[in-house]
Structures are given as structure tokens and as C-alpha cells.
N, CA and C atoms as an extended XYZ file, in Angstrom:
486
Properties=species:S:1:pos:R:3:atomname:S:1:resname:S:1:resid:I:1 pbc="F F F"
N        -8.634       -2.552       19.480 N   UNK     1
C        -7.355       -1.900       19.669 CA  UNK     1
C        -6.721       -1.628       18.302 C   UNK     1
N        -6.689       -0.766       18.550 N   UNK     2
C        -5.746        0.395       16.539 CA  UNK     2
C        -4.539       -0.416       16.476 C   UNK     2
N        -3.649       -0.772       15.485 N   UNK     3
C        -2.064       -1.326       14.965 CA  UNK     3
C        -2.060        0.390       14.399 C   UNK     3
N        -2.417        1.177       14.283 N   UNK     4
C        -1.484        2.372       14.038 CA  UNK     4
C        -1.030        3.150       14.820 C   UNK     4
N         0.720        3.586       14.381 N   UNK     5
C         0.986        4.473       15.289 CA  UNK     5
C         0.752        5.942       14.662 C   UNK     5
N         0.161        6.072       13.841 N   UNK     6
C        -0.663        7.392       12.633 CA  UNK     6
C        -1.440        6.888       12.796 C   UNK     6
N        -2.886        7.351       12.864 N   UNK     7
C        -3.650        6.702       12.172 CA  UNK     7
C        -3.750        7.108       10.736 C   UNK     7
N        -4.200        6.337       10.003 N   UNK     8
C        -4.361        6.291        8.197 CA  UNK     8
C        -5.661        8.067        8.229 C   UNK     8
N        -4.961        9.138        7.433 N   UNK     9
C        -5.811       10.367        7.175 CA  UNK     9
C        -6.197        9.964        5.653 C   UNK     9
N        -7.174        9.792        5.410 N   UNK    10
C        -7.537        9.173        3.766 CA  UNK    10
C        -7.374       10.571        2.670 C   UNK    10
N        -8.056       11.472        3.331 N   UNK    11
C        -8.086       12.940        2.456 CA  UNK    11
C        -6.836       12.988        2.164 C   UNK    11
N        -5.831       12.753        3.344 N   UNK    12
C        -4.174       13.035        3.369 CA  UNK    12
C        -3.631       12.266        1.835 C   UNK    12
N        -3.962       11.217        2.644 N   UNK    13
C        -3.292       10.244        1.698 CA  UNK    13
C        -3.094       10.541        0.162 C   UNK    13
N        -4.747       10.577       -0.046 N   UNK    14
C        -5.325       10.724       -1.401 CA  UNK    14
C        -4.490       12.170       -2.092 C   UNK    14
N        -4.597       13.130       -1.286 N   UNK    15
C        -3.468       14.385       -1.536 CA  UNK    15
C        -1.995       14.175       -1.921 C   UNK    15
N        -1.710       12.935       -1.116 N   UNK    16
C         0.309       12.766       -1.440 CA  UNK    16
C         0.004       11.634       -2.652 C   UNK    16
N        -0.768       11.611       -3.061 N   UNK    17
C        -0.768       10.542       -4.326 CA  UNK    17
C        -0.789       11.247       -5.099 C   UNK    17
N        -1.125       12.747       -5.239 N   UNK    18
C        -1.534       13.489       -6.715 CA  UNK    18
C         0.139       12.919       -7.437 C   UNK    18
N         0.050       13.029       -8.983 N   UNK    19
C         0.811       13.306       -9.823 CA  UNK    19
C         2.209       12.244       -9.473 C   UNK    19
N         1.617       10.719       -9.248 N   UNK    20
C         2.251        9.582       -8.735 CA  UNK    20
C         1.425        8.531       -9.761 C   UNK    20
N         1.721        7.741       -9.653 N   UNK    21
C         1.015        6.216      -10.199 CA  UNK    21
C         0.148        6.018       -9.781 C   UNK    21
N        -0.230        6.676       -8.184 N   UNK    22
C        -1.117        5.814       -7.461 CA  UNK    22
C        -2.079        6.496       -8.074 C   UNK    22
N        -2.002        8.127       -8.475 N   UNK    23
C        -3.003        9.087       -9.126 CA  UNK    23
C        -3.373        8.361      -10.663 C   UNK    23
N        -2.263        8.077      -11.155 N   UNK    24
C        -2.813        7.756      -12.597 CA  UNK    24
C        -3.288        6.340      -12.903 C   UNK    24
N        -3.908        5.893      -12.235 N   UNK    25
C        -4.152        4.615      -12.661 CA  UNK    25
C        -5.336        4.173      -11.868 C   UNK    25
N        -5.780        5.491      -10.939 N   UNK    26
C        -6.990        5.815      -10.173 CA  UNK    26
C        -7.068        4.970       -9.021 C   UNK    26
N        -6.574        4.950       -8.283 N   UNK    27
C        -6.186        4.239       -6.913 CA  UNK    27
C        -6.241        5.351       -5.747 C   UNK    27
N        -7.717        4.760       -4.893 N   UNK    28
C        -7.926        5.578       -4.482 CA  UNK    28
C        -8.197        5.338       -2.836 C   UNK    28
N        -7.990        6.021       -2.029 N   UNK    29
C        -7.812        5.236       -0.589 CA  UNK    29
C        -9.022        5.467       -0.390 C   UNK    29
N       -10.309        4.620        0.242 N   UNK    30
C       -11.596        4.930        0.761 CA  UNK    30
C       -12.001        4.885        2.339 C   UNK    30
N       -10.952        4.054        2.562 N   UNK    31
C       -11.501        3.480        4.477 CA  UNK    31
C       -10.250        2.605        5.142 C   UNK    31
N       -10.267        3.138        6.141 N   UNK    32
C        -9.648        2.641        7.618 CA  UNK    32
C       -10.104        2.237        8.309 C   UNK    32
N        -9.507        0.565        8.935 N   UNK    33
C       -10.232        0.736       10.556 CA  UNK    33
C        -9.068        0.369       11.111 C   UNK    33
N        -9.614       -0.139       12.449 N   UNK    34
C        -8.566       -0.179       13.550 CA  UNK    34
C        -7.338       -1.070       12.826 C   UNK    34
N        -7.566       -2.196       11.846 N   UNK    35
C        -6.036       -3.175       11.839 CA  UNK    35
C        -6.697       -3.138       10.213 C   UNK    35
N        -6.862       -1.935        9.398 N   UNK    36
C        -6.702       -2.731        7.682 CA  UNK    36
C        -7.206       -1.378        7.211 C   UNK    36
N        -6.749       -1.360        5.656 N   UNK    37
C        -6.475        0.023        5.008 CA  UNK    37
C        -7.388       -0.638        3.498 C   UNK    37
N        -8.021        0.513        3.022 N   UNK    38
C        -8.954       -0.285        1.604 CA  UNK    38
C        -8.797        0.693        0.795 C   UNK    38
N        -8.348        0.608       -0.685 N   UNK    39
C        -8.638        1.038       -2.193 CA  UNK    39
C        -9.249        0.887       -2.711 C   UNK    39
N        -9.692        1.399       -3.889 N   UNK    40
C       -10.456        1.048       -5.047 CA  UNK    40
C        -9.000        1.330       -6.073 C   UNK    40
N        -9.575        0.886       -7.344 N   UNK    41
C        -9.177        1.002       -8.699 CA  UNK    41
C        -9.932        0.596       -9.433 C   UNK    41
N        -9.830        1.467      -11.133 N   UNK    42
C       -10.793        1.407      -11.594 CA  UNK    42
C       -10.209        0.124      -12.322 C   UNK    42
N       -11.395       -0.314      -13.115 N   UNK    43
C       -10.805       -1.731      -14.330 CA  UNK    43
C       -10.786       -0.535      -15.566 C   UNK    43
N        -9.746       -0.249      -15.810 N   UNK    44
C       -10.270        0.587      -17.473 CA  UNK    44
C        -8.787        0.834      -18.706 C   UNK    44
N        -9.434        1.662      -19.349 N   UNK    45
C        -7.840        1.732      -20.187 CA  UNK    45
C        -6.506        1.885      -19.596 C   UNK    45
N        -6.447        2.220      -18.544 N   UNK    46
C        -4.960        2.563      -17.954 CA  UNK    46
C        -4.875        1.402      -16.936 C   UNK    46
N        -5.450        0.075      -16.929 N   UNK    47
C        -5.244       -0.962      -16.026 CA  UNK    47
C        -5.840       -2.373      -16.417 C   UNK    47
N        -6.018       -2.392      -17.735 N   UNK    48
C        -6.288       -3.641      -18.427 CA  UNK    48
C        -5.471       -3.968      -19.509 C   UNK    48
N        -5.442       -5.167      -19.743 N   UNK    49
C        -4.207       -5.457      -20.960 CA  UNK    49
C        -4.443       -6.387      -22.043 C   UNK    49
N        -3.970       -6.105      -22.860 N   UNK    50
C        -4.212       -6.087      -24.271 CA  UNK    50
C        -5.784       -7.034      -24.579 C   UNK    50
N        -6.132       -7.951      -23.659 N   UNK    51
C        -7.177       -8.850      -23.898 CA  UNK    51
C        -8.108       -8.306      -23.328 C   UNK    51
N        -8.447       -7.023      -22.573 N   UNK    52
C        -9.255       -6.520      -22.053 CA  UNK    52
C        -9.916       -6.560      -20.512 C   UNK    52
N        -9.491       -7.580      -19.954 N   UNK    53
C        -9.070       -7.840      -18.634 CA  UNK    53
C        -7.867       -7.168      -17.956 C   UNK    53
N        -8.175       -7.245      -16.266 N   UNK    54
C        -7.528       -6.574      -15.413 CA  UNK    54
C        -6.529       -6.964      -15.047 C   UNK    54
N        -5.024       -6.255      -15.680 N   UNK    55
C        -3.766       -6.563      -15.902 CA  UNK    55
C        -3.198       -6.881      -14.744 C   UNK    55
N        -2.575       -8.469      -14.433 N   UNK    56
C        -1.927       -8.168      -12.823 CA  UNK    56
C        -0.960       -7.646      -12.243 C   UNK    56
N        -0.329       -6.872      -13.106 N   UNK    57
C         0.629       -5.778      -12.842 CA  UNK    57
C         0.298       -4.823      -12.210 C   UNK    57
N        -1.412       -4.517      -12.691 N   UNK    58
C        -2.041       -3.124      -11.832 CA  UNK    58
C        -2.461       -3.890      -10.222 C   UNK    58
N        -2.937       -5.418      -10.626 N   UNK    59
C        -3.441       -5.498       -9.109 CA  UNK    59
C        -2.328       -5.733       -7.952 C   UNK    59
N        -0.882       -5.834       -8.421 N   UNK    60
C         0.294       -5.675       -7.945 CA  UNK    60
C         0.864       -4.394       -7.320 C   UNK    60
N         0.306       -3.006       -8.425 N   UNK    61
C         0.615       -2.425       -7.767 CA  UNK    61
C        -0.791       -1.702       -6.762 C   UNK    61
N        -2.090       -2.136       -6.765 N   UNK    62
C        -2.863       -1.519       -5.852 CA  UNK    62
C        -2.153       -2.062       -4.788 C   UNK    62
N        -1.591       -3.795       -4.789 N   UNK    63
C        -1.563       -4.314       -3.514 CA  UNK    63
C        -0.560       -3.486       -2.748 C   UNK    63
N         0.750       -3.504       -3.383 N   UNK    64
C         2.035       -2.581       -2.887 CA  UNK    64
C         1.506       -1.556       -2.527 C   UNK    64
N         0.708       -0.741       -3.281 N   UNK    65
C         0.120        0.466       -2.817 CA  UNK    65
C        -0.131        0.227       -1.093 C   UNK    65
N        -1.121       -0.661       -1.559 N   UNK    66
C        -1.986       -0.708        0.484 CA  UNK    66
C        -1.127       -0.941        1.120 C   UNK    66
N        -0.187       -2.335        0.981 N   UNK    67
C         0.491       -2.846        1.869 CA  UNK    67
C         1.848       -1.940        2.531 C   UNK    67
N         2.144       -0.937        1.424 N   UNK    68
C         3.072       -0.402        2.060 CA  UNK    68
C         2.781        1.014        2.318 C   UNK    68
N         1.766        1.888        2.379 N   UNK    69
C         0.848        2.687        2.537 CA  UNK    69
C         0.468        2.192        3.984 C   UNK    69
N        -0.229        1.343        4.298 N   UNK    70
C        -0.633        0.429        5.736 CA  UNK    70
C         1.057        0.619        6.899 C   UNK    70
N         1.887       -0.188        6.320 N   UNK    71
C         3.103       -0.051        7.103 CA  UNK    71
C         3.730        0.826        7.589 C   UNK    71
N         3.852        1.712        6.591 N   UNK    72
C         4.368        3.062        6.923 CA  UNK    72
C         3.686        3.866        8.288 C   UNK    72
N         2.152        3.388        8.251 N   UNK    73
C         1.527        4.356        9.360 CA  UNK    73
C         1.168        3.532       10.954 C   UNK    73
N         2.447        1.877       10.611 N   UNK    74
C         2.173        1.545       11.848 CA  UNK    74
C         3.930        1.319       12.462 C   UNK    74
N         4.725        2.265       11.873 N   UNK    75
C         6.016        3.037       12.656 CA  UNK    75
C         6.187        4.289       13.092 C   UNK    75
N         6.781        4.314       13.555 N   UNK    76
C         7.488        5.861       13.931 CA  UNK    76
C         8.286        6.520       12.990 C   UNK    76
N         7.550        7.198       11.674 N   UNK    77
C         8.389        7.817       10.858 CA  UNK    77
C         9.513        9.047       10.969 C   UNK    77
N         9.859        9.282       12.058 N   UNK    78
C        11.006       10.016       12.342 CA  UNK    78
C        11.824        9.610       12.613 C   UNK    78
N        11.689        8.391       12.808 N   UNK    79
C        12.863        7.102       13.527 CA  UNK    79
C        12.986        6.210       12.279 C   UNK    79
N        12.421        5.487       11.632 N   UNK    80
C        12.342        4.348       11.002 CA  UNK    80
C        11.274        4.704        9.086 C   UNK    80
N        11.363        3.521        8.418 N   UNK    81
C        10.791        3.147        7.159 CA  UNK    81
C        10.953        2.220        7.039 C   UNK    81
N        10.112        1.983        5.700 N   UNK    82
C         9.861        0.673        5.704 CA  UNK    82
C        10.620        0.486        3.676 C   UNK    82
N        11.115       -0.558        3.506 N   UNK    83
C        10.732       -1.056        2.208 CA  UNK    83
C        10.724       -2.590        2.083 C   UNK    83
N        10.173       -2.334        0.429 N   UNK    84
C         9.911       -3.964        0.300 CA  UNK    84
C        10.674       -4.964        0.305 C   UNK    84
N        10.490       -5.693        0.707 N   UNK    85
C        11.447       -7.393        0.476 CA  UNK    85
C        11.160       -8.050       -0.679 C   UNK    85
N         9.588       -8.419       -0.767 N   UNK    86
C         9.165       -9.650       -1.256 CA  UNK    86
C         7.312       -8.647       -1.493 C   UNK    86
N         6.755       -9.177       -2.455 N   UNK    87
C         5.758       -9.167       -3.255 CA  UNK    87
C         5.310      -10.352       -3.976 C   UNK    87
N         3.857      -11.392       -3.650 N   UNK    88
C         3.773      -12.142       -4.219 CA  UNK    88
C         1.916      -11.602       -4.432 C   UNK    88
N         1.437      -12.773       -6.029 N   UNK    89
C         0.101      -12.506       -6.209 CA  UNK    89
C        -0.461      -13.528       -6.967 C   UNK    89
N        -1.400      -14.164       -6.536 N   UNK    90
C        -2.240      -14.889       -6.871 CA  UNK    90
C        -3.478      -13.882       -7.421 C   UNK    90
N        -3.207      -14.220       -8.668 N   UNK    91
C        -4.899      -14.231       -9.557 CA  UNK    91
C        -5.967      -14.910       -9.920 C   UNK    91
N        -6.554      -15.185       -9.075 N   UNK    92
C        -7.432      -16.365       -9.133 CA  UNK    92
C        -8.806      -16.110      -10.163 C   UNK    92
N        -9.395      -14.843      -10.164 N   UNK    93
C       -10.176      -14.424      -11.151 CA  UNK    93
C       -10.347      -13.081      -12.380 C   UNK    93
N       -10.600      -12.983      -13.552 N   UNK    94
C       -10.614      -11.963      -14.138 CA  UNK    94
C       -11.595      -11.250      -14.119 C   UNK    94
N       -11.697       -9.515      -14.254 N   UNK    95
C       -12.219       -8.475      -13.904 CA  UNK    95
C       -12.003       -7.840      -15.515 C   UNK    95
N       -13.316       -7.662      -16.133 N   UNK    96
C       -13.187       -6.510      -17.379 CA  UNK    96
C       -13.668       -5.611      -17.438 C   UNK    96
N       -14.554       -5.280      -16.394 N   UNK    97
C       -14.996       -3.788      -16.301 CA  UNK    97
C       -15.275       -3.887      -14.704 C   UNK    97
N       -15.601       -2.324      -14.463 N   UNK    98
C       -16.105       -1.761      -13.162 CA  UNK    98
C       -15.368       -1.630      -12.271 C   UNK    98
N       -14.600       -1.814      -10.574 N   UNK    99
C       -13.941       -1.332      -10.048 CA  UNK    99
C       -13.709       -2.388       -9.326 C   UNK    99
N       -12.312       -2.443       -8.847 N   UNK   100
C       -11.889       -3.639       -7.852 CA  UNK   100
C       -11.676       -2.828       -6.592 C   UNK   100
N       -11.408       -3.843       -5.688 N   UNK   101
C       -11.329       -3.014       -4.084 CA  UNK   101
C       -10.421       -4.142       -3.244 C   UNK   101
N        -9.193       -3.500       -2.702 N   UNK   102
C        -7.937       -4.017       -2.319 CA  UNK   102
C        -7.944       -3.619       -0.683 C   UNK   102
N        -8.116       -4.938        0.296 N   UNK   103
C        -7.474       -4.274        1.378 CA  UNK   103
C        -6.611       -5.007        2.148 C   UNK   103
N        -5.987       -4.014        3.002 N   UNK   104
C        -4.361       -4.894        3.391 CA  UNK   104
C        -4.798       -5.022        4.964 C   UNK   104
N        -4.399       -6.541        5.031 N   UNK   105
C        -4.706       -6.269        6.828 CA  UNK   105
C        -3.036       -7.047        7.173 C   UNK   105
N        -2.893       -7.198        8.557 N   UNK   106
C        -1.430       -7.556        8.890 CA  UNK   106
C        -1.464       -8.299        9.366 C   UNK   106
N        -0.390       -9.632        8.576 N   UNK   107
C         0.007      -10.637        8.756 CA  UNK   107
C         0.730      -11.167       10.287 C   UNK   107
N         1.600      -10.036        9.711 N   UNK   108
C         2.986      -10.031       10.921 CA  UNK   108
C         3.273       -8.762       11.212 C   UNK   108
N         3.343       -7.707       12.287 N   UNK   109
C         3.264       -6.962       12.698 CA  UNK   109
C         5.300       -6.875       13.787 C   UNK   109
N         6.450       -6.987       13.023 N   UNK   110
C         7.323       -7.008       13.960 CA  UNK   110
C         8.326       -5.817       14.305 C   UNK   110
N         9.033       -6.079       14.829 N   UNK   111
C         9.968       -5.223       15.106 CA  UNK   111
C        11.186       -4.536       13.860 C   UNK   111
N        11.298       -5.898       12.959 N   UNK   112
C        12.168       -5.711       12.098 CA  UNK   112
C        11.682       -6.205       10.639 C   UNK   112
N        10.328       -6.124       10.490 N   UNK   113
C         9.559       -7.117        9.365 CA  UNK   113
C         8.032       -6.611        9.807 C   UNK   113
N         7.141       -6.540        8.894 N   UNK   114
C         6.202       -6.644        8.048 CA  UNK   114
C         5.862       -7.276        7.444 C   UNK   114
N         4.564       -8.282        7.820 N   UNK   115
C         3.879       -9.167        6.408 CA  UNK   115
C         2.933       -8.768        6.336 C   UNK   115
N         2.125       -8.330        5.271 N   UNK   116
C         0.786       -7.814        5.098 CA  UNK   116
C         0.067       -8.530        4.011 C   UNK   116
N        -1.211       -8.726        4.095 N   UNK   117
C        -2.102       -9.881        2.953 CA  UNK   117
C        -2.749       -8.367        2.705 C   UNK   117
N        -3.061       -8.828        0.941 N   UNK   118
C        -4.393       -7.847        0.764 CA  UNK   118
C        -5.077       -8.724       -0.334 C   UNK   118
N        -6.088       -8.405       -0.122 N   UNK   119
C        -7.321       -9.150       -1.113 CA  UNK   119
C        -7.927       -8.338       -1.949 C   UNK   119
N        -7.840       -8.361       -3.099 N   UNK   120
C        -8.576       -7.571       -4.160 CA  UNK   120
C        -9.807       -8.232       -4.405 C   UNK   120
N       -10.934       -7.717       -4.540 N   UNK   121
C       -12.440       -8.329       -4.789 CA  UNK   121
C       -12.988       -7.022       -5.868 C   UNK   121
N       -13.910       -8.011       -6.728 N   UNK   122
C       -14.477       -7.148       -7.989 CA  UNK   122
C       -15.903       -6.536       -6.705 C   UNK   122
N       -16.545       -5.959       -7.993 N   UNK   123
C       -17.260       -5.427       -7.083 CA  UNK   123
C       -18.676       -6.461       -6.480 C   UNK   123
N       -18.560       -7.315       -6.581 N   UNK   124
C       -19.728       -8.256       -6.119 CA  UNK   124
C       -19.169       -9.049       -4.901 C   UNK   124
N       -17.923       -8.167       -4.898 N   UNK   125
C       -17.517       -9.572       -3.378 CA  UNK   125
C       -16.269      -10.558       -3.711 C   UNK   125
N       -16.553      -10.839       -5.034 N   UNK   126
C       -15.881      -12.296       -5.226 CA  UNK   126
C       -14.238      -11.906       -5.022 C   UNK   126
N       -13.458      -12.632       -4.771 N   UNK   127
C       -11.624      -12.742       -4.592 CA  UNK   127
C       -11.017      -12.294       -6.323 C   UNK   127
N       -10.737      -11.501       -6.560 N   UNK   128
C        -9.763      -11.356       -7.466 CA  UNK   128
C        -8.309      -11.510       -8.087 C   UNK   128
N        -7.781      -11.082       -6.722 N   UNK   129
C        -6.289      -11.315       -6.492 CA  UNK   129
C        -5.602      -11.680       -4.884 C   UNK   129
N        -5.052      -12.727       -4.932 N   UNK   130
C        -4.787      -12.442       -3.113 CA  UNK   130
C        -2.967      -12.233       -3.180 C   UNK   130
N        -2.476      -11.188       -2.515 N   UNK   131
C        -1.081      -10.778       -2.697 CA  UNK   131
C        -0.843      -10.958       -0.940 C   UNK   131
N         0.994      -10.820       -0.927 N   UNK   132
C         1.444      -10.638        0.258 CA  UNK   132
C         2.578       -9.870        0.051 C   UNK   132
N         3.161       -9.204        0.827 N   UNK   133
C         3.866       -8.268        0.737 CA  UNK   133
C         4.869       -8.435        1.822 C   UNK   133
N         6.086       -8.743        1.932 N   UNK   134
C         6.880       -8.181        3.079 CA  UNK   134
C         7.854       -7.096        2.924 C   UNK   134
N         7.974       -6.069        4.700 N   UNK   135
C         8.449       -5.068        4.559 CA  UNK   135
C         9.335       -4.993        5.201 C   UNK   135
N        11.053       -4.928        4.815 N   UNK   136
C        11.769       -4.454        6.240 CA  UNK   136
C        11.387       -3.096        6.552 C   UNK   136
N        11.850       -3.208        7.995 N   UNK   137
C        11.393       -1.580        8.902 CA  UNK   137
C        12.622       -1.688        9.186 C   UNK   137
N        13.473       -0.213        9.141 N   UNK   138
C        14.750        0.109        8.920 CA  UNK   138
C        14.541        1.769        9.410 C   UNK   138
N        15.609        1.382       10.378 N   UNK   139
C        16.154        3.209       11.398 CA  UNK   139
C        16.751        3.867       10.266 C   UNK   139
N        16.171        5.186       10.608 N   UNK   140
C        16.407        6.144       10.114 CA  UNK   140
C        17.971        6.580       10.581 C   UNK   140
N        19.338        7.176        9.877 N   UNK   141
C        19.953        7.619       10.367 CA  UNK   141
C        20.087        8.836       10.657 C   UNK   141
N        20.704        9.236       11.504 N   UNK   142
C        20.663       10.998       12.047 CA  UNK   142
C        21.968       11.515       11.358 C   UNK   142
N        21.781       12.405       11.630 N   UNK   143
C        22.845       12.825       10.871 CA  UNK   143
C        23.680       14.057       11.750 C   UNK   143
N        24.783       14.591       11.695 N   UNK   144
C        25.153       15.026       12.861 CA  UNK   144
C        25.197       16.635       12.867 C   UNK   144
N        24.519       16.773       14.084 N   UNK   145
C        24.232       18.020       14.202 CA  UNK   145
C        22.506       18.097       14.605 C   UNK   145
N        21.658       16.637       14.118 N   UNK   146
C        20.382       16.597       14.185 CA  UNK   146
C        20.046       15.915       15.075 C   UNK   146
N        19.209       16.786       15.794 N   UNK   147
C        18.820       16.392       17.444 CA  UNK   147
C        17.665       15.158       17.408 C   UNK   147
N        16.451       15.728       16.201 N   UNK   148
C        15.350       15.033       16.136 CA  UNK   148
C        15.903       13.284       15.545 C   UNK   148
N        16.862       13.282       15.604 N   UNK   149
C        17.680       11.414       14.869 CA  UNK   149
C        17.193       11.203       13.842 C   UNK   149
N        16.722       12.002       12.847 N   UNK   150
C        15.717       11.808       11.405 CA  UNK   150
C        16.584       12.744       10.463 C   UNK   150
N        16.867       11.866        9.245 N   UNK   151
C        18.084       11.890        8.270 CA  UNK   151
C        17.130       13.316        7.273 C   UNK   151
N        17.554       14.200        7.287 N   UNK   152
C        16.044       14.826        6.130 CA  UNK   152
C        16.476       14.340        4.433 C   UNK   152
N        18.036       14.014        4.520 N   UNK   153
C        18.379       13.624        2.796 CA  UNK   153
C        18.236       12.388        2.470 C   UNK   153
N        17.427       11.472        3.561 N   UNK   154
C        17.766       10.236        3.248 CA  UNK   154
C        16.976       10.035        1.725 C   UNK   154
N        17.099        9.070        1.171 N   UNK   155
C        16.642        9.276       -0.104 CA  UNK   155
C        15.214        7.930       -0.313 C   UNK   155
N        14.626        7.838        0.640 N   UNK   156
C        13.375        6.739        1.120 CA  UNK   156
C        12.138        8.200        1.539 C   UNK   156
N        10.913        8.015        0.613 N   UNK   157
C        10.114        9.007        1.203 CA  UNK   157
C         9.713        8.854        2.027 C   UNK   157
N         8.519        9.820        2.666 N   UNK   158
C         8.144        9.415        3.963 CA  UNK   158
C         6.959        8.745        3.860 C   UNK   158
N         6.339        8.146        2.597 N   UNK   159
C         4.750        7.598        2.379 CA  UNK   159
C         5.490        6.140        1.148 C   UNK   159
N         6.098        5.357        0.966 N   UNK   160
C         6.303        4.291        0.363 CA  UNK   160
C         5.275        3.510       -0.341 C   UNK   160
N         4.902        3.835       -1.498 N   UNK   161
C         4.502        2.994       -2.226 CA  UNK   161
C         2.990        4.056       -2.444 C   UNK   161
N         2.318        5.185       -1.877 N   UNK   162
C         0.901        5.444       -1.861 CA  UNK   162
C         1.814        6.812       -0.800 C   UNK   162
């Protein structure tokens, strides 16, 4: 049974990332399934830091990426969004070359909240980073005169974080 009320379009996705962070730092959506969303990123000059290892700022933001990329497509975006609360990350191992791979599956799935885990793994498998993310989910206001109850100036996009 799917947790999306979208399902995740990856081509899509990968399209609303052009000329964003998620584009420059090569974060790239690869796969969906029914309950979890997966990235890559590369390990390279635009995501390692000064010692040559994989900066956890970047694996912070692949995680935000998924986790709130994931959320967004399990509301009703004409009604509601999501943003962050809380962001936490454990780095348990370092990565100096080749590509990591981040995916978010769901913690807590509620009415008024979002918890989502994602696990970053180098490319052999092993745990890299384990993050959690919580999201409030927050109504959209209408605005008057608008039938569809979806604010178009609100100033929250419609894809958060990816």
C-alpha cells in the first residue's frame, strides 16, 4: 500500500531542482517505492570540506532534501505544506570520494506532523549518516474570492526543500 497522495515523478522532480542547491551540489532523485524516496550525491569539490571528506552540512542537506521532498508528496498540496521543525544527524562514517545515496522512509506519518529517517550509505552499503527530520503540515489559507481554498501568494513553495 503507497503513503503517497502524489506519487514521487523523479524526471519531475529532478526538473524543479534545476538552478537550486539541490542542482548544484548534484543531488539527484533516482527511485521511489510505495513508502521511501532515494538520492544520490556526489562526494566531490562542491560537498567535501577542507580535509577532504564528506562535509555534514551536505549530508544535511541531501537529508532535508528527501525528507521534505518525501512529505510534500504525501499531502494534499492545494490544501496544506509542510515545513521543518527539527533536523537532526548522526555521522557515524567518512566518505572521500565516489557517491553517497540517501533515503527517507516515514517515521510518523500524521495529521499535523511528519517524522521522516533517512540513511545515507557510501556506495558499498555501509551507514554514513543517519538524520531525522520533523515536518509541520500546515493549511493552506484561501484567500477571498478563491474557490479552489489555495493561497497562490502564499510565500511556502509548492516542492520544500527538493
Amino acid at each position: 500500500m503507497s503513503i503517497w497522495f502524489t506519487p514521487p515523478d523523479l524526471e519531475e522532480m529532478n526538473r524543479r531542482s534545476r538552478d537550486t542547491l539541490v542542482q548544484h551540489i548534484g543531488i539527484e532523485y533516482i527511485a521511489a517505492g510505495d513508502d521511501f524516496l532515494t538520492a544520490t550525491m556526489p562526494v566531490d569539490e562542491r560537498t567535501i570540506q577542507p580535509h577532504g571528506i564528506l562535509h555534514g552540512g551536505a549530508s544535511v542537506v541531501l537529508a532535508e532534501t528527501l525528507g521534505s521532498a518525501a512529505a510534500m508528496h504525501c499531502i494534499d498540496p492545494a490544501r496544506q505544506y509542510c515545513v521543518g521543525l527539527d533536523i537532526n544527524a548522526n555521522h557515524i562514517r567518512s566518505v572521500s570520494r565516489g557517491t553517497v545515496s540517501g533515503t527517507a522512509s516515514p517515521a510518523h506519518l500524521g495529521r499535523s506532523t511528519q517524522v521522516w529517517e533517512i540513511r545515507i550509505a557510501d556506495e558499498r552499503g555501509r551507514l554514513v549518516c543517519l538524520s531525522r527530520i520533523t515536518l509541520a503540515i500546515l493549511q493552506r489559507e484561501s484567500t477571498a474570492g478563491d474557490a479552489s481554498g489555495s493561497s497562490p501568494s502564499h510565500p511556502c513553495p509548492e516542492n520544500i526543500g527538493g
